[in-house]
N, C-alpha and C positions, 0 to 999 in steps of 0.2 A: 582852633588848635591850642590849646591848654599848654603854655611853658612850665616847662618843668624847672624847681627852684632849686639853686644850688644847695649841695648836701649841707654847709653851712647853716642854711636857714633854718634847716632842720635841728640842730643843736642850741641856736636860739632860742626856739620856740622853746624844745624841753625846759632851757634854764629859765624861761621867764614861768613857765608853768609853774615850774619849781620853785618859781618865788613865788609866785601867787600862792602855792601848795601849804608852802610853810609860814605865809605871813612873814616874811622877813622884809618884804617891802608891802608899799601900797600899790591897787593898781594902775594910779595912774600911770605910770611911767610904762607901762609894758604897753598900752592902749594899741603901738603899731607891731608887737610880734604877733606871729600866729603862734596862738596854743594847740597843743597838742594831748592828746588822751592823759590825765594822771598817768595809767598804766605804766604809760612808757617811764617812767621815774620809779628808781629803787633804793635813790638816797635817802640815808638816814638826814635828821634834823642837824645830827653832828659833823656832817660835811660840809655845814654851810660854815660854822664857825661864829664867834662872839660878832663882829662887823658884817658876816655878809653878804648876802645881795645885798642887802643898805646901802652897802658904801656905794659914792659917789664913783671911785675907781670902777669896779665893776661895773657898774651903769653905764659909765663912759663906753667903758670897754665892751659893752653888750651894743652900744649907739655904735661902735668905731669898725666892729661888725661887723654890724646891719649894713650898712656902708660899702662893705667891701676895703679897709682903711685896717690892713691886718697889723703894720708895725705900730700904728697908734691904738690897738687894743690890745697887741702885748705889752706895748709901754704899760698900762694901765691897768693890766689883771698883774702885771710885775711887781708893781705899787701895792697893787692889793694882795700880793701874795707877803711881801713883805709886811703890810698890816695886819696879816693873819697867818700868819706861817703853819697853822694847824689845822686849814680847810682845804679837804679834800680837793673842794668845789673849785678856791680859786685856783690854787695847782691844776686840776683838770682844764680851767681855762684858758690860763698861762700856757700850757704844753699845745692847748688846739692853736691858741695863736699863732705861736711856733708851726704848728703840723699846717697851716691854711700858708703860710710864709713860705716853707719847704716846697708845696705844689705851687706859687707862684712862682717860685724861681732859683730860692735862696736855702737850698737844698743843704748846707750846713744846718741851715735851722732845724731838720728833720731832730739831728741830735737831742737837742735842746727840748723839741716836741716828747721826745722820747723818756726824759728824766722826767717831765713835769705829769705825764700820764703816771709812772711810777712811783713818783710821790704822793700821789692822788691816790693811788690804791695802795700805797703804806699805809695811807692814813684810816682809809674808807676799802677794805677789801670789795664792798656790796657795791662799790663807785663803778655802774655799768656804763654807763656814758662813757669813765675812762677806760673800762677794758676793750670795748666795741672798737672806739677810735685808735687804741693802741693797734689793738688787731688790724685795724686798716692799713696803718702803717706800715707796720709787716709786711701784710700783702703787698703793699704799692713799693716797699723794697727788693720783693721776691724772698724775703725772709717766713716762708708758709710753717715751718713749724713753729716758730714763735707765733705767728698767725693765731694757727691753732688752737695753741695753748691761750692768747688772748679769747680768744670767741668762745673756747671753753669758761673760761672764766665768767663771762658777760649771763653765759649761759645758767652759771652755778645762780645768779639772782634774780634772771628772767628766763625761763625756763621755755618760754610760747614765743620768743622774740622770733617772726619769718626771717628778719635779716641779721640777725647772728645766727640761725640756725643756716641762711643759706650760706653765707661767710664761714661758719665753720666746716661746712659739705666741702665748701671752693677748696679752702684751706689744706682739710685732710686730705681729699684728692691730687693738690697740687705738693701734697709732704711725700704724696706715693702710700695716705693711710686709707684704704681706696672701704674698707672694712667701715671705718669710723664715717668716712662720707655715705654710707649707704644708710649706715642709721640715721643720720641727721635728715637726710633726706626723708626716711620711712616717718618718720617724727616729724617731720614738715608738712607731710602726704596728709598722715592723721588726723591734723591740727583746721584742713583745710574746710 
């Protein structure tokens, strides 16, 4: 029987893809994420920002992760947001560290999750990573039309994603948009 990986792991992988994708670092450092499809990445090269995955900070923070060590890898993408205040990427980081803290316990930090996915898409509208996980949050607040409107968003840069399309289906149905989940669904049917 095959364990199923925390959804976390899954956002690692994306980001070290995504370093691997743009050369921003070398591979050895990724050596223990699991990679995932290119596909799944929609960021531009301008979300990563002048520093980076390079940086040391972000790496940390990618190790403090992997880990399950979530105050030690917002310490650390914090760091690296302040080294780069104009990457989507580390804001998106920063905010899931906060949103992985929130479902540990520290349910203020949801807040904090919630600015930093927002800053991420100031920066990078195409920042699917942070619309998907913004949208999560939503859901996990019971907040479905902000939901919504996240998983729409996710959806404007990946159009085939099965789990934004089914998060957006949940979404609409749970906003009472029972219309808009029927198409997502039929669009998911299609896809299959």
């Amino acid at each position: 029987n095959k364990m199923k990986k925390p959804f976390y792991m899954k956002i690692i992988g994306r980001v070290s893809l995504f370093a691997l994708v743009t050369s921003c670092t070398t591979s050895d450092h990724l050596a223990n994420y699991p990679l995932l499809d290119q596909n799944e990445f929609s960021m531009s090269n301008r979300s990563v920002g002048p520093n980076g995955l390079s940086s040391t900070a972000v790496r940390s923070g990618l190790k403090a992760l992997k880990g399950s060590h979530f105050q030690l890898a917002s310490s650390q993408f914090s760091k690296a947001t302040r080294a780069d205040p104009q990457s989507s990427y580390t804001h998106f980081l920063n905010g899931f560290a906060y949103h992985l803290l929130g479902n540990a316990g520290e349910a203020d930090k949801y807040d904090f999750a919630e600015v930093g996915y927002k800053l991420a898409l100031d920066l990078d509208a195409g920042n699917t990573l942070a619309a998907e996980n913004l949208a999560k949050l939503y859901y996990s607040l019971r907040n479905y039309p902000q939901a919504q409107d996240q998983f729409a968003n996710g959806l404007l840069s990946n159009t085939e994603d099965m789990d934004l399309l089914m998060g957006y289906a949940a979404a609409s149905y749970l906003a009472q948009d029972v219309d808009a989940a029927m198409v997502a669904i039929k669009i998911a049917e299609s896809l299959k």
